[in-house]
C-alpha positions in Angstrom: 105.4 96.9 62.9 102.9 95.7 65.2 100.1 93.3 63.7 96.6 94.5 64.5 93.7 91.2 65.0 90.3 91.5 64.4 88.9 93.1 66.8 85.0 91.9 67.4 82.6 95.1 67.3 82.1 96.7 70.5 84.7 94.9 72.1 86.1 97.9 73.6 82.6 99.2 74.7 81.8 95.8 76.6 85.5 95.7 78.2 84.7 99.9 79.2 81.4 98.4 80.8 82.8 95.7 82.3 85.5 97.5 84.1 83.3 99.5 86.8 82.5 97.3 89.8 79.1 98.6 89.8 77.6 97.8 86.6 79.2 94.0 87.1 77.3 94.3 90.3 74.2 95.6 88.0 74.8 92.8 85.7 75.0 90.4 88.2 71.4 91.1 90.0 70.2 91.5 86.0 71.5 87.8 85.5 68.7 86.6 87.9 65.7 88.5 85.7 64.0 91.5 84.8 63.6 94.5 87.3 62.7 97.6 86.9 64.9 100.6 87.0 64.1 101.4 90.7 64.0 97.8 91.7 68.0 97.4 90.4 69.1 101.1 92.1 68.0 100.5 95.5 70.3 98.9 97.2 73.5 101.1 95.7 74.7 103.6 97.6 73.9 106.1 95.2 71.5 108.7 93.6 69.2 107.2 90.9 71.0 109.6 88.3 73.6 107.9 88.8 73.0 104.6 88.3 71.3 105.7 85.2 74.7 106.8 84.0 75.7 103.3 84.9 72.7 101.7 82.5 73.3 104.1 80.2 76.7 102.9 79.7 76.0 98.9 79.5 73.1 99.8 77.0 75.8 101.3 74.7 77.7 98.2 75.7 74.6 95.8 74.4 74.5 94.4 77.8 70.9 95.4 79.2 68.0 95.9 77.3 65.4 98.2 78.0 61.8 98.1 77.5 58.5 99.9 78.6 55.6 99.0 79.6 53.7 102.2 80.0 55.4 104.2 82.6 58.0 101.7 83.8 61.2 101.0 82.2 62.2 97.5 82.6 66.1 96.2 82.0 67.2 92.4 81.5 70.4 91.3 80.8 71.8 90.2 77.2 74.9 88.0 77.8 75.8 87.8 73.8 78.6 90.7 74.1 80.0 89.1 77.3 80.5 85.8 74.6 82.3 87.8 72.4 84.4 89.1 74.7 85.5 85.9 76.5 85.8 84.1 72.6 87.9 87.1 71.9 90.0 86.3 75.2 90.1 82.7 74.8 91.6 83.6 71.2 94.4 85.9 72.6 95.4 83.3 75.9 95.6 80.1 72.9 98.1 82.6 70.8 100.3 83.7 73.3 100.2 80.2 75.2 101.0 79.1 71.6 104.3 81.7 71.1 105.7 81.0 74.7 105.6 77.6 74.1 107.1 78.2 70.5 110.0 80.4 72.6 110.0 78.0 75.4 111.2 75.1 72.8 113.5 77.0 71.1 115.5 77.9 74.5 115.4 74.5 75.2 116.8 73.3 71.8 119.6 76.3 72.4 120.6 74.7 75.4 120.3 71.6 74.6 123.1 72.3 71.4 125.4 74.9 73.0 128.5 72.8 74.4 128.9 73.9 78.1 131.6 76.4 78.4 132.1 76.6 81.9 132.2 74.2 84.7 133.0 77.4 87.3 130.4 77.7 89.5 130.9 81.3 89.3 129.5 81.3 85.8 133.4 82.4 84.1 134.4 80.8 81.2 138.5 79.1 81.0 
């Protein structure tokens, strides 16, 4: 039975966003500040829909924020889920580093006990 970890919310909505080289490529010109919805489509090679579709997706993700000011719709970036999901990362790498090590020793120690069987370079034990 497999053991399940706690999973941070939206975890799997931040890794869906992050997966699409364009909306890291959003992300990235949101990093430097605040544009407007135009301003961030223009140099994609693609309709304004969608890139909408795009935003629309890191919004559900937490990952841009949208505000108005009267007619225009302005984005920024919010960087907390990106945390979350490198903490949640760092997490997995440390526990898996941690059990290969663990499996890494205990090979060693095997070795390290078991009397040598063999001394035929062809690997056939006498």
């Amino acid at each position: 039975m497999m053991r399940t970890l706690a999973i941070p919310n939206h975890l799997d909505q931040t890794l869906l966003a992050l997966a699409d080289p364009t909306r890291r490529a959003i992300l990235q010109r949101l990093s430097a500040g605040e544009l407007r919805v135009t301003e961030l489509a223009r140099p994609f090679d693609m309709s304004l829909n969608a890139v909408s579709k795009h935003i629309r997706v890191l919004e559900r993700a937490n990952l841009v924020r949208r505000r108005r000011e009267g007619r225009e719709h302005l984005l920024s970036f919010t960087p907390k889920p990106m945390d979350e999901a490198a903490r949640w990362m760092e997490a997995q790498r440390a526990t898996w580093t941690s059990r290969l090590q663990a499996l890494d020793d205990l090979l060693q120690e095997e070795d390290r006990v078991k009397p040598s069987t063999s001394s035929d370079p062809k690997g056939r034990t006498r």
